[in-house]
C-alpha positions in Angstrom: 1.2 -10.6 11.8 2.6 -7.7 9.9 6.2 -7.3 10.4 8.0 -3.8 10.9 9.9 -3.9 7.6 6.7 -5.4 6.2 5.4 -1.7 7.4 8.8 0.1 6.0 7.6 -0.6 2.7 4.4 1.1 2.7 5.2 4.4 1.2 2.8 7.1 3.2 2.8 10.4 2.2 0.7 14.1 2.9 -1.3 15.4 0.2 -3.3 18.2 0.0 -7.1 17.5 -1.6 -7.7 20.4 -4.8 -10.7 18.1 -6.2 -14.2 16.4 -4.9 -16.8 15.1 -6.4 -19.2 12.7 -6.0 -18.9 9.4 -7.6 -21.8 8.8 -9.0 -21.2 5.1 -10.5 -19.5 3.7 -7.6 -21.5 0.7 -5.8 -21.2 2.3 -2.2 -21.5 5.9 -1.5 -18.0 7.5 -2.2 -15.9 10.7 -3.5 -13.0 10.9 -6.3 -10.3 13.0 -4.9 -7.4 14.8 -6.8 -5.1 15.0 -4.3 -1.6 16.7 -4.2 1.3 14.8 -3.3 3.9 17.9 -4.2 6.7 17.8 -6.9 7.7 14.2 -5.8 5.0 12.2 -6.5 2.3 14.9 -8.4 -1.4 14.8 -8.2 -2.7 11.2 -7.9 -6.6 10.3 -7.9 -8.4 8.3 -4.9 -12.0 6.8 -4.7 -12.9 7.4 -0.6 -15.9 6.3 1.2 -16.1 9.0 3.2 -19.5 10.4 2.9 -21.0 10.4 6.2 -18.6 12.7 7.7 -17.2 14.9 4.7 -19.3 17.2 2.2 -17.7 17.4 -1.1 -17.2 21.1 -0.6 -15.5 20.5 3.4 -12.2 18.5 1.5 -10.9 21.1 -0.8 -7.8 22.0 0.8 -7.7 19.8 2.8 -4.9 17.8 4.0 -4.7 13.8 4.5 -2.6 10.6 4.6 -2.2 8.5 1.6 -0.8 5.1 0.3 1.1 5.9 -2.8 2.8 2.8 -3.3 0.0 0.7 -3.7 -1.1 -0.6 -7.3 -4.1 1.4 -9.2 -7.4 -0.1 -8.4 -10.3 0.4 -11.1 -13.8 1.8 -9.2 -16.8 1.9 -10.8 -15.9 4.5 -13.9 -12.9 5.6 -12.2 -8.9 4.6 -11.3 -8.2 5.0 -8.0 -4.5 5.2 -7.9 -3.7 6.1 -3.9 -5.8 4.6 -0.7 -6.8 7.9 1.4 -6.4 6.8 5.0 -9.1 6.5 7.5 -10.5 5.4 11.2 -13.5 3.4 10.9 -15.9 4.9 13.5 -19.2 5.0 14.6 -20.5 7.9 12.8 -18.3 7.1 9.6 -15.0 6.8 8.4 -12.6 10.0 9.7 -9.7 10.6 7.8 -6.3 11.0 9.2 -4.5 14.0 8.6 -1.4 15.8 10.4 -1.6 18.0 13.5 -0.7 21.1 11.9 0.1 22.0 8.1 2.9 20.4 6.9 4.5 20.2 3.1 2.9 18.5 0.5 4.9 14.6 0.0 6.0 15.1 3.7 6.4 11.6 4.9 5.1 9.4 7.5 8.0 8.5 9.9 
């Protein structure tokens, strides 16, 4: 069992997607994102499997929830340096992004 602090230490964070593109070498079907974290943190890369529900072209400006304090994790040809979040559902994995727009590096509270 997790415990809250446990939690508190995961550092959570908007970003805003300004790059997709499939990635061709990875083992399972997946994107490399460039995502936006704002002044803060920067633009950090992420390797999603996220290809049954998102065309490359849909995440461009799109907003979603990231691990940014995790450590970088190689995939295939390419560094994956935050972990996009997701729900694991029938038709795919969803990502989880805020309600409404919200600044870039806005935290999870």
């Amino acid at each position: 069992m997790v415990t809250f602090d446990q939690f508190l230490k995961l550092d959570i964070r908007v970003g805003e997607v300004l790059r997709a593109e499939p990635a061709v070498k990875a083992r399972k079907p997946a994107y490399k994102l460039w995502i936006d974290f704002g002044t803060e943190i920067g633009v950090k890369k992420s390797s999603a499997q996220i290809t049954a529900c998102y065309q490359v072209q849909d995440l461009v400006g799109r907003q979603v929830l990231g691990v940014v304090n995790f450590p970088p994790r190689r995939i295939a040809d390419f560094t994956s340096e935050v972990l996009v979040l997701g729900v694991y559902s029938e038709q795919g994995v969803v990502l989880i992004q805020p309600e409404q727009p919200v600044k870039k590096g806005d935290k999870l509270g």
